[in-house]
C-alpha positions, 0 to 999 in steps of 0.5 A: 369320492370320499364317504361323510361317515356317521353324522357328528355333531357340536358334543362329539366335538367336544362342545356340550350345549346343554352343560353350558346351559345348566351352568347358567341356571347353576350361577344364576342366583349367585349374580342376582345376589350381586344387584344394584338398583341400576341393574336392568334385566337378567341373565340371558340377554346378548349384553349385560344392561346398567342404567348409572344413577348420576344424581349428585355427580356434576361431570361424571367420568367412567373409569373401566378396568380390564385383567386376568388371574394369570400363573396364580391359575396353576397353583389352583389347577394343582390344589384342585380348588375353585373357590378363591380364584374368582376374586382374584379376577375381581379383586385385580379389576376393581382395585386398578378402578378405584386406584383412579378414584372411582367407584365400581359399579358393575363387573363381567367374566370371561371363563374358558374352559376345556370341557365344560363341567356345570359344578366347575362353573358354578364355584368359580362364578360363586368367587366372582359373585361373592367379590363383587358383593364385597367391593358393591359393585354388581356382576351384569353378565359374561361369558363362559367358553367351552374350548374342547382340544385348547385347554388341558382336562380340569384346566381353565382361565379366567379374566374380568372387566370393570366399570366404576364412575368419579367425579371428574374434578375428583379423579386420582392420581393429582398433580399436586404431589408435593415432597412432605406427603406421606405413603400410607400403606394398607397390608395385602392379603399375600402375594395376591396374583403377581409374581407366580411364574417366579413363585412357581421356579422357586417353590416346585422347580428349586425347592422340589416342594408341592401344594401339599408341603406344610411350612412351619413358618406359614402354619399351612399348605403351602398351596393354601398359602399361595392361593390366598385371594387378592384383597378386595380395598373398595369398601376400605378406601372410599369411605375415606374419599369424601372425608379426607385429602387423598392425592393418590392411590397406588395398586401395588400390582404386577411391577410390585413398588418400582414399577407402580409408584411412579405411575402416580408420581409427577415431575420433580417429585420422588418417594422414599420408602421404608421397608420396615416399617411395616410386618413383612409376611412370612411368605415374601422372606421364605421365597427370597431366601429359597430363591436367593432373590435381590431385594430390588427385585422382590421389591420389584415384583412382588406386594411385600405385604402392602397391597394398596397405598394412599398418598396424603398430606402430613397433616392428614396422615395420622386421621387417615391411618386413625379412621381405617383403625376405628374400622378395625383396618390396620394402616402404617405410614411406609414412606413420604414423597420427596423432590427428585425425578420419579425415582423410587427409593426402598432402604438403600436401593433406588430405581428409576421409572422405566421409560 
């Protein structure tokens, strides 16, 4: 019969209960810097507990968003930074929510970590909640899982969950999207949080580079360039909601403008866009060129320096690009809506929707 040995216990399996509990003291007063009046409670409790205030709504919709961070990870796991991938996580949940029109209201995390190290904790929960001020929505609750043997030392991951609420009448995208509407194009902050598993092959497979290489075209690290936190448009965009005649509003994520353009396109419609009529980013230059990259899948895969764009009638345009520039917003009309079949057209290169 085979002998038990010396007792083991959860932290000689590498699970260290107290450290998950002074993680939680160490976030604790950065999600209450998050609370909005409809938040009940506190940390601590098995769910995160949000009475919505529907006053003024007469058929509200919840609209619920869910991503993660994704390769974006390694370039902070090779930096060793911890302060901006938080609002990546954010960044990626409220800005798919407000794509439909709707306000956010409220966030959770879900971290994962290999060992648990409070301070670790503390800075990437201090990103969420610093974003989540930002973009008026309240950081509830979540979870932080310490996975002893599944993640390397040092490495982690990081996804979020939103909720936001809209009007039903008022939800985005619209079905009268009509050729003469315009593309008003709102600037990124950078490459955001797509396209790093082809940044990472071009960069430090092909070019041989590291985070540390500074690039005169950048004027940075190269690691401080891609790390750059995905912007967060809620408190640029709904203020135009109320006082202007948005169609539609395109998050240009993961599919870059192909792929995301005609999410909101209905039949017998199309859209034209201008490449330059807008400042493309060093950044998007400096990796087609390293890469030998196509213009149809940088395009494709990536922002090129325009993170969000509104579609709005003509007539309304110029207001609505003169409204974000009282704000100190910078805004460009990249493009119009035309007839045809969901096709997206950049310069001289078109694409289908992929069906």
């Amino acid at each position: 019969m085979l002998k038990a040995g010396p007792s083991l216990s959860y932290r000689d399996a590498g699970v260290n209960v107290d450290a998950g509990n002074r993680s939680v003291e160490e976030i604790r007063e950065a999600v209450r810097s998050t609370r909005r009046p409809e938040v009940l409670g506190d940390l601590g409790g098995f769910g995160g507990l949000f009475a919505p205030n529907f006053a003024g709504y007469k058929e509200p919709v919840l609209v619920s968003g869910t991503d993660g961070v994704g390769t974006k990870l390694k370039i902070a796991f090779m930096t060793g930074r911890r302060d901006t991938i938080g609002q990546d996580a954010v960044a990626m949940c409220v800005n798919d929510v407000l794509a439909q029109g709707a306000e956010p209201l409220f966030f959770l995390d879900y971290l994962a970590v290999g060992k648990l190290e409070p301070l670790q904790v503390k800075e990437i929960v201090s990103g969420v909640a610093a974003a989540c001020r930002e973009s008026g929505c309240a950081l509830i609750g979540g979870e932080t899982a310490e996975m002893a043997g599944f993640y390397e030392t040092g490495e982690y991951d990081i996804a979020g969950f939103c909720v936001g609420a809209a009007e039903r009448a008022k939800l985005l995208p619209r079905s009268d999207i009509a050729p003469g509407d315009v593309l008003v194009g709102l600037p990124s902050s950078g490459l955001h949080s797509n396209g790093f598993s082809l940044v990472r092959k071009i960069c430090f497979e092909r070019m041989k580079l590291n985070v540390d290489s500074v690039i005169p075209e950048l004027g940075c690290a190269l690691g401080a360039e891609l790390l750059k936190p995905t912007r967060l448009y809620p408190k640029v965009v709904l203020p135009l909601l109320p006082e202007f005649d948005i169609k539609a509003i395109v998050h240009v994520t993961g599919g870059g403008f192909y792929d995301n353009i005609p999410r909101v396109l209905p039949a017998g419609t199309a859209a034209d866009v201008d490449p330059g009529a807008w400042p493309i980013p060093p950044i998007f230059g400096l990796l087609q060129r390293w890469g030998n990259v196509t213009d149809f899948e940088m395009f494709r895969t990536f922002n090129m320096g325009i993170g969000m764009i509104l579609v709005v009638p003509e007539t309304e345009a110029d207001g609505v690009i003169r409204s974000l520039a009282r704000r100190g917003e910078p805004a460009f009309r990249i493009g119009s809506i035309a007839a045809g079949d969901r096709r997206v057209t950049i310069g001289t290169a078109a694409a289908d929707v992929v069906k």
